[in-house]
N, C-alpha and C positions, 0 to 999 in steps of 0.2 A: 154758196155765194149768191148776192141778190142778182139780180138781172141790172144790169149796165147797159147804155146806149153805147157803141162802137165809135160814135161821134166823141163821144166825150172822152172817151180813151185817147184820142191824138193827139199827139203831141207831149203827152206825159212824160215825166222823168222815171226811169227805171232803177231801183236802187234793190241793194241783195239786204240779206239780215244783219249782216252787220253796219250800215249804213253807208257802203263803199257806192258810189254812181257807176251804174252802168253805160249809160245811154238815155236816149228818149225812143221812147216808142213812134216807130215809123207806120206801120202794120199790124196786121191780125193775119192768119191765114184759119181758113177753116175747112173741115174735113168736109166735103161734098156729101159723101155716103150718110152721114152723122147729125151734121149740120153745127157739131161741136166746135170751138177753137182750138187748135192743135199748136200751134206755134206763135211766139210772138217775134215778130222783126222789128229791131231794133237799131236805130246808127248809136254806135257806139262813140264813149266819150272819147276826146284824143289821149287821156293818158292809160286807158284798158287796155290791158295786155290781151287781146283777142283768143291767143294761142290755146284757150281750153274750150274755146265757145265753137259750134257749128258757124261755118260762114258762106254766107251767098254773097257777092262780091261788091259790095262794101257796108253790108248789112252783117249782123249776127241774130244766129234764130235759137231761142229760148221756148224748150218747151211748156204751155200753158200749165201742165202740171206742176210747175215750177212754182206758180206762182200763189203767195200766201195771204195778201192780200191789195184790196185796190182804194186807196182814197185820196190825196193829195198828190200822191207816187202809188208807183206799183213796184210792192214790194215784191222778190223771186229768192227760191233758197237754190245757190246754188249747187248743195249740192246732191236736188236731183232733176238735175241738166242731164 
């Protein structure tokens, strides 16, 4: 994947492979040790049924490996959440 500014990541709309809305991107979290992105935080849309996502309280967090690519939206496969 190219290198992206973090800047320009916010705000994004988050959609899966089959074109369902997740949310918008709130966050990045990133591994300290690494320097890698590990997780994306996410608010979710009101009608996502949260119940399969990790959640920190009123965010959900999508790991970065998830994610298959970045242009207009960022696309994530869910299924490997």
């Amino acid at each position: 994947m190219k290198r992206i500014s973090a800047q320009k990541l916010s705000d994004k709309m988050v959609m899966d492979l089959e074109g369902s809305e997740i949310g918008i991107l709130h966050n990045v979290v990133v591994d300290a040790a690494t320097g890698l992105l590990s997780e994306l935080v996410i608010k979710p849309a009101a009608e996502l049924d949260t119940s399969g996502f990790k959640e920190e309280g009123e965010y959900i967090l999508i790991p970065f490996q998830a994610v298959k690519a970045i242009k207009d939206v960022i696309i994530v496969d869910r299924e490997e959440e």
